[in-house]
C-alpha positions as CSV (number, residue, x, y, z in Angstrom):
1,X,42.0,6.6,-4.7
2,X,40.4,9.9,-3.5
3,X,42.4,12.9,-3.1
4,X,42.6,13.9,0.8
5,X,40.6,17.0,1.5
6,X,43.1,18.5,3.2
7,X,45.7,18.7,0.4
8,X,46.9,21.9,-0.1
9,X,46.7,23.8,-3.6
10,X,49.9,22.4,-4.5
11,X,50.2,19.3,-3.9
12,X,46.4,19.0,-5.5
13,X,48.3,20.1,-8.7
14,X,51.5,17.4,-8.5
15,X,48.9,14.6,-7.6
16,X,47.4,15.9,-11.5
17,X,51.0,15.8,-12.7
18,X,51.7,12.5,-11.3
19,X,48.9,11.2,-12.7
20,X,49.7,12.3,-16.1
21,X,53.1,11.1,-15.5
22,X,51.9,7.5,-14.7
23,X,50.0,7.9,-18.1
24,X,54.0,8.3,-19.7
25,X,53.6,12.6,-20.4
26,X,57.2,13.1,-20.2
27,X,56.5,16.8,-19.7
28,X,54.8,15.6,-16.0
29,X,57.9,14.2,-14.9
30,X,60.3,17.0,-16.3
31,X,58.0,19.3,-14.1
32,X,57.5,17.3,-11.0
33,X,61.8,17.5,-11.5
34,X,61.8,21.1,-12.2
35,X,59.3,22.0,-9.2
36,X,61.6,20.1,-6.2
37,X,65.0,19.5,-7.9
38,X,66.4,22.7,-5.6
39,X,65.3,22.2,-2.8
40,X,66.3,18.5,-2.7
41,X,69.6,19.2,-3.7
42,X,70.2,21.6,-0.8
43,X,68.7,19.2,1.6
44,X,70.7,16.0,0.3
45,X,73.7,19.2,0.4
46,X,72.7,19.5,3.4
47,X,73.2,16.0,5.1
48,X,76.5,14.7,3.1
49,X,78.3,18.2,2.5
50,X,79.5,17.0,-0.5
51,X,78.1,19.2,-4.2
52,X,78.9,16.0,-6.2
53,X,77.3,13.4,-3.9
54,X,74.2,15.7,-3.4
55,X,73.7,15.9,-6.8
56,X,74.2,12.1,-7.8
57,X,71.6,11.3,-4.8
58,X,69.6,14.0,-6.4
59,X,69.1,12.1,-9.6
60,X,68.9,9.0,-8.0
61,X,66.1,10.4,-5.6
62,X,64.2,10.8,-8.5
63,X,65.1,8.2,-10.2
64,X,63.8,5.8,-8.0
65,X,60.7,7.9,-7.0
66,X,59.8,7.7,-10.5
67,X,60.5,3.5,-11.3
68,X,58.2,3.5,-8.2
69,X,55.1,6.5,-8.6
70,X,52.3,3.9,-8.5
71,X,52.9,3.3,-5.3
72,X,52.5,6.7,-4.8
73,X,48.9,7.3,-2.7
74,X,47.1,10.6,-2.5
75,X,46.4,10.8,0.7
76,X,49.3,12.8,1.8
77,X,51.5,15.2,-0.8
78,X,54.0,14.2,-3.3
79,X,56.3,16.4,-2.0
80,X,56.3,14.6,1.4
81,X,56.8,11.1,-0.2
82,X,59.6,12.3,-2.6
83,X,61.6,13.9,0.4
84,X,61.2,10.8,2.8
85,X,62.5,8.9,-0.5
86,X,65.4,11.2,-0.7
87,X,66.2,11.2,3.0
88,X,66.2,7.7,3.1
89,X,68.3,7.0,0.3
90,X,70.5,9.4,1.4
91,X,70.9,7.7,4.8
92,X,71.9,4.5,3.0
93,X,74.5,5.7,1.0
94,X,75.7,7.9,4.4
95,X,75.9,4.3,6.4
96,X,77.4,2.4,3.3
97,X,79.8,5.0,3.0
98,X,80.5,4.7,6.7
99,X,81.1,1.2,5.7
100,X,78.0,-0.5,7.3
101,X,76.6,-3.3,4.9
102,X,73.3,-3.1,3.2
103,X,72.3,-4.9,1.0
104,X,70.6,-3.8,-2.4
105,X,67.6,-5.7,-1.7
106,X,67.4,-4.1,1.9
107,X,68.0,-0.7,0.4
108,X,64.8,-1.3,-2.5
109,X,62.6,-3.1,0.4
110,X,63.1,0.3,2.4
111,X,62.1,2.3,-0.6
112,X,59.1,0.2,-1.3
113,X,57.8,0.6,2.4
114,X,58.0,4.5,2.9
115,X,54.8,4.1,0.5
116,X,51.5,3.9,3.2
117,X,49.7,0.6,1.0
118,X,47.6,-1.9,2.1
119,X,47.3,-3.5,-0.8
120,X,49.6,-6.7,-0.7
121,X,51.7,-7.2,-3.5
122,X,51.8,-10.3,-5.1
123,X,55.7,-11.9,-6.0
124,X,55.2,-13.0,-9.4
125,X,55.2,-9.6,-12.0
126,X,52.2,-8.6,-13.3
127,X,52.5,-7.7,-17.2
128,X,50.5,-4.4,-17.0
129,X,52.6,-3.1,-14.6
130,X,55.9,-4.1,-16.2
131,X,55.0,-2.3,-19.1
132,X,53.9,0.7,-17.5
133,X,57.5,0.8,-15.5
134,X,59.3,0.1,-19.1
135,X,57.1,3.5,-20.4
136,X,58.1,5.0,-17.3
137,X,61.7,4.1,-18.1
138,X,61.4,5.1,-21.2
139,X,60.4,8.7,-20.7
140,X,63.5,9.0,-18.4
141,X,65.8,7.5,-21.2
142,X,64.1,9.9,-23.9
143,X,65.9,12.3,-21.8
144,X,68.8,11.4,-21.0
145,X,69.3,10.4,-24.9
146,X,69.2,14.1,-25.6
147,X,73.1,13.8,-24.6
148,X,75.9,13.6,-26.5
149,X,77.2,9.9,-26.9
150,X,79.8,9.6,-24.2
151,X,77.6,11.1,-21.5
152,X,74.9,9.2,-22.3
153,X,76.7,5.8,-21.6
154,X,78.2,7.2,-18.2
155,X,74.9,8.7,-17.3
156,X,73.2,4.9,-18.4
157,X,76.2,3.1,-16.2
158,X,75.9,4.8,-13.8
159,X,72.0,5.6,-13.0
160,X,69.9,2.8,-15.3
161,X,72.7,-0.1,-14.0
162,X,73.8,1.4,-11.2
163,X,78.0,0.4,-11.3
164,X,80.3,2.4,-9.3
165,X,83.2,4.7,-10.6
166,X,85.5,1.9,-10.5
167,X,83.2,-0.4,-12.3
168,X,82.4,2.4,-15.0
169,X,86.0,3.1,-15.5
170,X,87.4,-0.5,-16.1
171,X,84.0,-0.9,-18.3
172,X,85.2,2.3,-20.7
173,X,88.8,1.9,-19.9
174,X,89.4,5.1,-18.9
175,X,90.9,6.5,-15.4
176,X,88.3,7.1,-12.3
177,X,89.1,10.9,-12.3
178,X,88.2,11.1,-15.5
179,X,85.0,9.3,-15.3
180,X,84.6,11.4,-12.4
181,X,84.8,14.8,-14.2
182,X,82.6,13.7,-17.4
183,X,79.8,12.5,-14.9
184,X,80.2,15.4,-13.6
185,X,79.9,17.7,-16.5
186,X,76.6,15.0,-18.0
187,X,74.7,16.0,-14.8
188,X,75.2,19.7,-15.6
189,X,74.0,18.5,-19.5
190,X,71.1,16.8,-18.2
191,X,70.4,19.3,-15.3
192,X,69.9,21.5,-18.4
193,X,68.0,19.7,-20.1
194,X,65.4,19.2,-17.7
195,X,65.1,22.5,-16.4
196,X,64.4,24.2,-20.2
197,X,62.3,20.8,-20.6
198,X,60.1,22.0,-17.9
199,X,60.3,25.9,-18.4
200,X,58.6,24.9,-21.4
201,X,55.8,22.6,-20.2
């Protein structure tokens, strides 16, 4: 798909990251993080006043943009698709908190139609584009594998299968506040990680 003539400078330059990151560069996705990390923290910081639940929507924010950048399109900037992602994940988890009921496939069908397509999907799974969302996986897991051991399998519980803190503690057997704090301290880790990744890209 053509670029939109109207594109600013910037967002002409993440459309070329995102299409290097669709090709599995690694470095694309650590800079696409390092670019917009900030400023979605502070707005996710901004909506559920909370340091420790901005930064876990953070991560899932990206998370999910990037399972989901081919159905990125670009006629309108990365930027503005990541933050609607953000937003709207972030208004889930505010209701769920709030103790409405959503369902996880409500949640993903939201995700899935913030992305302008008018191509129809078809149900059954194409190969191609299960393997390209295994690479994309992949890259994210090269990263977080730069961890030490026991942060790695919170960080993998926790954002690659999703359980809760409950879940995670009676999984390692260890108390919530404790799973609590090392989660804590892994997303500093991987914070880390990423941002020296992508000073270096």
């Amino acid at each position: 798909m053509e670029l939109n003539p109207n594109l600013s400078e910037k967002a002409r330059y993440d459309h070329t990251l995102v299409v290097r990151a669709r090709e599995g560069d690694q470095k694309a996705y650590a800079e696409l993080l390092g670019r917009y990390r900030d400023s979605i923290y502070f707005m996710l910081l901004k909506m559920v006043n909370n340091p420790s639940d901005a930064e876990d929507l953070t991560i899932e924010a990206f998370g999910k943009a990037f399972r989901h950048i081919d159905q990125y399109t670009p006629n309108f900037a990365f930027s503005t698709w990541l933050f609607k992602i953000a937003t709207n994940n972030c208004i889930d988890f505010i209701r769920r908190k709030r103790g409405s009921t959503i369902s996880l496939d409500q949640s993903l069908d939201e995700d899935e139609s913030i992305t302008p397509s008018d191509t129809i999907r078809s149900d059954s799974p194409d190969p191609e584009m299960t393997m390209i969302r295994e690479q994309k996986v992949k890259a994210l897991r090269d990263i977080v594998n730069k961890l030490k051991p026991r942060y790695r399998k919170l960080v993998e519980l926790r954002y690659f299968e999703e359980l809760s803190y409950e879940e995670i503690a009676g999984e390692l057997n260890l108390p919530i506040g404790t799973v609590k704090a090392q989660l804590f301290r892994a997303r500093e880790l991987l914070s880390n990680i990423l941002r020296n990744t992508s000073d270096h890209v």
